[in-house]
C-alpha positions as CSV (number, residue, x, y, z in Angstrom):
1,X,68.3,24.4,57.6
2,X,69.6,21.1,59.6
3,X,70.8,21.3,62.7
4,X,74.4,21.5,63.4
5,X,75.8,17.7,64.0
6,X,78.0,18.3,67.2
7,X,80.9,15.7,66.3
8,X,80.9,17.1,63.0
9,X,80.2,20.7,62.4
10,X,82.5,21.9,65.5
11,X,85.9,23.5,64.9
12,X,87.9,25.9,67.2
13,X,89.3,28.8,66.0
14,X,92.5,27.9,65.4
15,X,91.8,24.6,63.0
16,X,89.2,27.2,61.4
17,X,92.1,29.0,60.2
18,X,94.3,26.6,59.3
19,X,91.5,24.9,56.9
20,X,89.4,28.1,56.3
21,X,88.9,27.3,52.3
22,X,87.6,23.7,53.4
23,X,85.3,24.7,56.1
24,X,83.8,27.8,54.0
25,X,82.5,24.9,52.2
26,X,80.9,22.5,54.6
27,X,77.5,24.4,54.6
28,X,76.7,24.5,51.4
29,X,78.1,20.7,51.4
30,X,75.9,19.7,54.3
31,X,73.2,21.6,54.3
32,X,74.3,22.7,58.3
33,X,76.1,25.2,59.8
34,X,79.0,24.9,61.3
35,X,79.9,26.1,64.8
36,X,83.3,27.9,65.9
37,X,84.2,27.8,69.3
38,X,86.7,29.8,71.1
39,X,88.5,28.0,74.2
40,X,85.9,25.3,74.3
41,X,83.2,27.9,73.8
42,X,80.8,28.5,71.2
43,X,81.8,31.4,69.7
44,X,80.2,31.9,66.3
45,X,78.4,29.9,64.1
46,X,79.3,29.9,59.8
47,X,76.5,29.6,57.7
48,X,75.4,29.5,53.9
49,X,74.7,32.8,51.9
50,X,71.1,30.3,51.2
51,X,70.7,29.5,55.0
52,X,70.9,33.0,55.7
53,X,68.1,34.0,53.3
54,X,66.2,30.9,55.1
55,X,66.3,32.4,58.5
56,X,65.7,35.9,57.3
57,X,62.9,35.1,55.8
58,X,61.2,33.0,58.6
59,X,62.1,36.2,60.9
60,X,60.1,38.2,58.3
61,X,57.1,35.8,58.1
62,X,57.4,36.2,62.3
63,X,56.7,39.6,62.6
64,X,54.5,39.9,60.0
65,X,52.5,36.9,62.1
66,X,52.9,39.0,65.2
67,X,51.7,42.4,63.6
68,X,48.8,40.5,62.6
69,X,48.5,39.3,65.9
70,X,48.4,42.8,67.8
71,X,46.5,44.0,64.8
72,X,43.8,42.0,65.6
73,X,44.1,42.0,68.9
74,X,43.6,45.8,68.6
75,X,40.8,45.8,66.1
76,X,42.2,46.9,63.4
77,X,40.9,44.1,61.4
78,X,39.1,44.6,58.2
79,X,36.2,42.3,56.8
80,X,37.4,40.3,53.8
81,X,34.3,41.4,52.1
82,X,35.4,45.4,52.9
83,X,38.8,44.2,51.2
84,X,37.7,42.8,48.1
85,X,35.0,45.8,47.3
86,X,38.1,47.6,47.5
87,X,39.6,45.6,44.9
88,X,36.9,45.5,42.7
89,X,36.6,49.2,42.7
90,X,40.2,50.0,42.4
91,X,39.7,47.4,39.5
92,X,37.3,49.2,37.7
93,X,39.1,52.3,38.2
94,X,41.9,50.9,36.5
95,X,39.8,49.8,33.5
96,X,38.6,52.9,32.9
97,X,41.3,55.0,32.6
């Protein structure tokens, strides 16, 4: 996602309204978000149904990162080797039945 172009993506509240069909468009047009402001004040930002999957999925990819992280940091780490004998046998299980 691009970051919001300050002389471009800003609208207060009030023009927000006035052009709301327009704006709706503008990410998905640009490719930014677009930020509302309330007496001179950011007060929301408008987004693409696609940018939000984008940042949901980077949150996602963070925590499963930090898990990791406290994972290992606790020792609950498993050998790769461990992890595909597991395979291999859950494999053959498989096979047989």
């Amino acid at each position: 996602m691009k970051s919001p172009m300050l002389t471009k993506d800003l609208v207060p509240v009030h023009e927000l309204r006035a052009n709301l069909a327009s704006w709706l468009d503008r990410p998905s047009e640009t490719g930014r978000p677009v930020v509302i402001t309330q007496r001179g004040k950011a007060a929301a930002v408008l987004v693409s149904p696609a940018m939000l999957d984008e940042i949901e999925e980077s949150q996602a990819v963070v925590r499963n990162v930090l898990r990791g992280l406290q994972e290992v940091e606790a020792g609950e780490v498993v050998d790769d080797a461990e992890v595909w004998a597991d395979v291999e046998e859950l494999l053959a299980r498989t096979a047989v039945t």
